[in-house]
N, C-alpha and C positions, 0 to 999 in steps of 0.2 A: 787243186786245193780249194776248200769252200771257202767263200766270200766272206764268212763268219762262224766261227767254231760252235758248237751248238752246244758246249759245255756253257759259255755265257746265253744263249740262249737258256738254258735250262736254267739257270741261276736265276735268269728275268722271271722267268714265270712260278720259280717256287717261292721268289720275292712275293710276285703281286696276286697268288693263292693260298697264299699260309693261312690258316685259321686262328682265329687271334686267342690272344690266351685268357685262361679264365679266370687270371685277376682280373682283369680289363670288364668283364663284365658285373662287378664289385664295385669300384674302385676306377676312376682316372687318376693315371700315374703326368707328371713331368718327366720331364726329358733328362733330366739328371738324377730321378730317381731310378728310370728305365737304365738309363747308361751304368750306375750301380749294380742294379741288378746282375746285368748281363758281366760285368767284371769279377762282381762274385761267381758265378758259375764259370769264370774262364780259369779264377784261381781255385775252383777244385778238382780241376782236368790236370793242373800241375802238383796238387797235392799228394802224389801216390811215387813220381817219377820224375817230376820238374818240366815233363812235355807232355804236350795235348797228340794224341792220337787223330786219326779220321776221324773214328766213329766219334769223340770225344767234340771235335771240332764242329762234326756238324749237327750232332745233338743242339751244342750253345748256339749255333746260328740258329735252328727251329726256334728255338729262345725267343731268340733276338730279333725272329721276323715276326713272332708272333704278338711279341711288345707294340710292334710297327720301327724299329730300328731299323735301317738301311745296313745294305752289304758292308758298307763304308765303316760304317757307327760301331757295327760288330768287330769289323776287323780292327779297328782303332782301339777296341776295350780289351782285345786281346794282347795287342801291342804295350798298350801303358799297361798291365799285368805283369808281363815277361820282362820287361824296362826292368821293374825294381832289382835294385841291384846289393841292397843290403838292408839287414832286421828293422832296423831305424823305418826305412822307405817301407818295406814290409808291415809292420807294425803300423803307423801313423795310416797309409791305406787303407789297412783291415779296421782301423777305427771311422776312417771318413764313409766307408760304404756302409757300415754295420749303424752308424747315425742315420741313416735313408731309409733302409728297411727295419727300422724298427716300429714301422706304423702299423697301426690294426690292417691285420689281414692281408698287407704285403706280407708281413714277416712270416706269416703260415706256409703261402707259395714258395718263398725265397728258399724258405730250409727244404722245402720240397723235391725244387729242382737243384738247392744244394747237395743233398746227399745224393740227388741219382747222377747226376754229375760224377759225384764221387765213387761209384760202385757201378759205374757202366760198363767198364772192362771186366769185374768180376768184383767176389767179396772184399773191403778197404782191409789193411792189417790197421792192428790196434795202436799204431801211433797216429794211423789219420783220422781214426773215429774219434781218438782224444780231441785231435783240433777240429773236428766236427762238431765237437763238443763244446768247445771254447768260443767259434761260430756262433753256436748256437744260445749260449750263454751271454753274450755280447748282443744279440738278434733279441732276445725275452727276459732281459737285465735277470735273470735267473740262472742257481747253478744247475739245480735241476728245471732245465728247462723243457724235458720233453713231459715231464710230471704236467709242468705247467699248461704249455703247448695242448696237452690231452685234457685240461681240464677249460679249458677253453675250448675244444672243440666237442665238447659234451653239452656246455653253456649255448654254442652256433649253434649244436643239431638239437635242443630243445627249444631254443629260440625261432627257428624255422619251421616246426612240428607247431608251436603254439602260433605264428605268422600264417602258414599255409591252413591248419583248422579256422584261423577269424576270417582266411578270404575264403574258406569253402560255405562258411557260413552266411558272408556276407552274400557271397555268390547264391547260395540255398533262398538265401531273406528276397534277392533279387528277381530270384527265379520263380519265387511264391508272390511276391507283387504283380509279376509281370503278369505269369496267370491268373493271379484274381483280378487286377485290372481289364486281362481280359475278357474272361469270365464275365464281368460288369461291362462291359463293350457290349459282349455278347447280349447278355441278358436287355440292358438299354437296349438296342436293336432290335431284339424279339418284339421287346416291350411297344417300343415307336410301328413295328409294323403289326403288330396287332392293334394295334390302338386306331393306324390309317384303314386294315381291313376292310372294314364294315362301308364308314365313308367310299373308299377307294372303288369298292366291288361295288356299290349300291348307283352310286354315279357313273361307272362304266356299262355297268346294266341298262340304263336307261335308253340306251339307244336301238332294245335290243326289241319287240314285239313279237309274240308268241304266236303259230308255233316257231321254236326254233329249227331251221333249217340244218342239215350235215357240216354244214360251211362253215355256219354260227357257232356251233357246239367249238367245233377246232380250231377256230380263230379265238373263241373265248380262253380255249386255255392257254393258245400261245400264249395271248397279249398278255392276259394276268398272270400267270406264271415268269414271263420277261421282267415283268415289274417286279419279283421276288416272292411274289401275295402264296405262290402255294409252298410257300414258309413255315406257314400258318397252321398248327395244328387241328385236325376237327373238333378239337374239345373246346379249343382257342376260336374257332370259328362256329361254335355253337353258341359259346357265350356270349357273341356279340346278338346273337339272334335272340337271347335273352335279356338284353340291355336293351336291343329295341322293342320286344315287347313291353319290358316297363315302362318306356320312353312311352308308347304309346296308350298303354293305361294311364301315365299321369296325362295323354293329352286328354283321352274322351273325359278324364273327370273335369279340367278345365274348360273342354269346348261346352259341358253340359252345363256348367254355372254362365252361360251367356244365353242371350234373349233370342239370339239366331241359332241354337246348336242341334238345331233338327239336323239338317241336311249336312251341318258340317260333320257329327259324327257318324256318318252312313261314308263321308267324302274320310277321313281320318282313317276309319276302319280299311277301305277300300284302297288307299293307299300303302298303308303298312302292311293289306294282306298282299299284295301285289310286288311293292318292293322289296318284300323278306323271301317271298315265292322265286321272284328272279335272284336273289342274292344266295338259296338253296338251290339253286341249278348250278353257279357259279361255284359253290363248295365243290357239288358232284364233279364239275366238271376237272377240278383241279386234282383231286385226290382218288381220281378213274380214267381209265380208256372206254368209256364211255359204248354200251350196246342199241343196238337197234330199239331194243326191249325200253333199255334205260330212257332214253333219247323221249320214249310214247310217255312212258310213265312221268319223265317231268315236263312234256308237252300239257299233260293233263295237271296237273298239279297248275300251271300257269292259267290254265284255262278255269280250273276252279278258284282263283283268287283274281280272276278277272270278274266274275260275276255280281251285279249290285249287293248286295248285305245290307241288313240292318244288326240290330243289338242281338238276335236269338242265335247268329251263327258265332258270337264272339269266343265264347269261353272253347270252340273246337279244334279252332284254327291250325292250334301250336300241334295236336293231334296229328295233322293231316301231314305236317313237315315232318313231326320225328316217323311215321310211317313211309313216309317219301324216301329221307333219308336212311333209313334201316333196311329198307328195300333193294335203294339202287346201291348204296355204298356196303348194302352185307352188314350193317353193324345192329347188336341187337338192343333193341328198343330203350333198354337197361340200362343199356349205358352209357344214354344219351342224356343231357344234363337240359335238356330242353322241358319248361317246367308248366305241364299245362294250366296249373295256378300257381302267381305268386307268393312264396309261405307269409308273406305278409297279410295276406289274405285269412289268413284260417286263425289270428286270434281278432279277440272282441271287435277291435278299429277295424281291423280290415273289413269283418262282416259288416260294423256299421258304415265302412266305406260303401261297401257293395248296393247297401239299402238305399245311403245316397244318390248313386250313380242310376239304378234304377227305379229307382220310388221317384220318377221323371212321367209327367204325361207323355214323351214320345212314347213311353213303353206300354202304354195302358191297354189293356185287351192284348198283350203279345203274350207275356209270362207273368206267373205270379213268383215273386220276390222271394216270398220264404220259401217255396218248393226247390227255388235254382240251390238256395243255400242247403238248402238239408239234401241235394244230390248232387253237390261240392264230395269229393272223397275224403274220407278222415284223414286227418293230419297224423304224421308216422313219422319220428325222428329217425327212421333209418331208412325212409323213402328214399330212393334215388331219382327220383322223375322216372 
């Protein structure tokens, strides 16, 4: 014989796996409302016959473990059920239980697993649907209570229709902040590394002396690519080659209003041709696998913004980079935003700019002044550089 029947084993474990019931996730019940419950549903197993069947028994215990009631709890509600011994006891009972469940949304479940109680063995006859009735009338203080019952659960399932639209909504409201915030991360971020670019690449440059070697080229792109820099788009990294040539047009008009700006604007010029030349190979390099071919063609480019300048090579410069660039990186000329004059150049101011800058002794005997201007290109609002 076994040590232990394994019917109480069975008992233990459909105790401690029952799935709880779904008032319970509505609703926390008390211990005497739970224990109501469960007596109701024991007196509708004797409603048909006056005894509870198997199937009948263990329906209410599913009950009664899904409440969280103990084997014990259960079998004691069945006990004080079957006790009553006359209409008085009967009567006064069906009042103290029908007091408990009369609360929103127990009483829904209650008549629920009331009537399947009741019609577990098969169809109820029509004397126990009466007192199903009187149940249920007692349960919804209504005669007609399942009228009632139905119009209340028309009120629940519009009420959760318009509850579940405001959280889909609010979820939608959430899910659109979330991605334009990040959207805006995003963008910030583009913003901050195009912004470091120019600095970033112009200073890492600087270590580098032309020509550049096979080593140099692919060490450049590790490193600045590591950094995230080939982020950056070419049109994004064009424009910054356009901020410093302004940058660098407002310096030669400054250096030229000083007493010393001979040599400093030959030293200006020669620096800004030199550092945008190395910061154009540094494009190449991030947005190419870079050929033998390429490698000569912006060896030379280096070596041409290596060489001393004065004022006559200025206005060509940006020339030499969007050819550089159209060459090695394949893109056509057009649609490069690299601008070889300022349009602030081409009305009045800017021409009397120009006059300013070179109506300069350094420039005397090199070019004449109105010739440069009248083969300046006409100004074309659909020019694209």
């Amino acid at each position: 014989m076994a040590f232990i029947k394994k019917d109480v084993l069975k008992k233990k474990v459909e105790a401690a796996t029952a799935p709880e019931h779904p008032l319970l996730k509505e609703v926390s019940l008390d211990v005497a409302t739970k224990t109501a419950y469960i007596q109701g549903c024991a007196l509708a197993t004797l409603l048909d016959d006056e005894k509870t069947s198997d199937s009948e028994h263990e329906m209410v215990r599913s009950i009664g473990l899904s409440l969280g009631l103990t084997d014990v709890e259960i079998e004691d509600s069945f006990s004080s059920v079957s006790e009553l011994s006359n209409d008085d006891e009967k009567g006064q009972f069906i009042e103290e239980i029908t007091s408990l469940l009369k609360k929103d949304v127990v009483n829904r479940f209650f008549m629920q697993d009331f009537e399947r109680a009741v019609t577990i063995n098969g169809k109820a006859s029509d004397e126990v649907c009466e007192i199903v009735d009187y149940i249920g009338a007692l349960i919804y203080n209504a005669t007609d209570w399942r009228k009632k019952k139905a119009l209340e659960d028309e009120q629940r399932r519009l009420e959760n229709e318009r509850r579940a639209a405001e959280e889909k909504r609010k979820h939608q409201l959430e899910e659109e902040q979330r991605i334009q915030k990040s959207e805006e991360e995003k963008r910030r971020k583009a913003e901050e590394l195009v912004n470091s670019f120019y600095p970033e690449v112009s200073k890492y440059m600087k270590r580098y002396e032309f020509p550049l070697s096979d080593n140099c080229w692919s060490q450049i792109k590790r490193d600045l690519s590591q950094k995230g820099l080939d982020g950056v788009s070419l049109q994004d990294a064009l424009k910054c080659i356009e901020t410093a040539y302004s940058k660098a047009l407002k310096e030669i008009y400054d250096v030229q209003l000083r007493s010393d700006h001979e040599a400093l604007l030959i030293t200006v010029w020669n620096t800004w041709a030199r550092d945008v030349a190395m910061f154009v190979c540094a494009i190449c390099c991030l947005k190419k696998n870079l050929t033998d071919a390429d490698k000569v063609h912006l060896n030379n480019l280096l070596r041409c913004a290596a060489r001393p300048r004065d004022g006559t090579g200025w206005f060509n410069v940006t020339d030499e980079l969007k050819s550089c660039i159209s060459r090695v990186l394949d893109v056509k000329v057009e649609q490069l935003r690299i601008s070889s004059y300022p349009s602030s150049l081409y009305n009045k101011d800017g021409m009397d700019g120009i006059r300013e800058i070179f109506c300069d002794p350094i420039f005397d005997n090199i070019l004449d002044v109105d010739e440069v201007i009248k083969s300046l290109p006409k100004s074309n609002s659909k020019r694209s550089s």
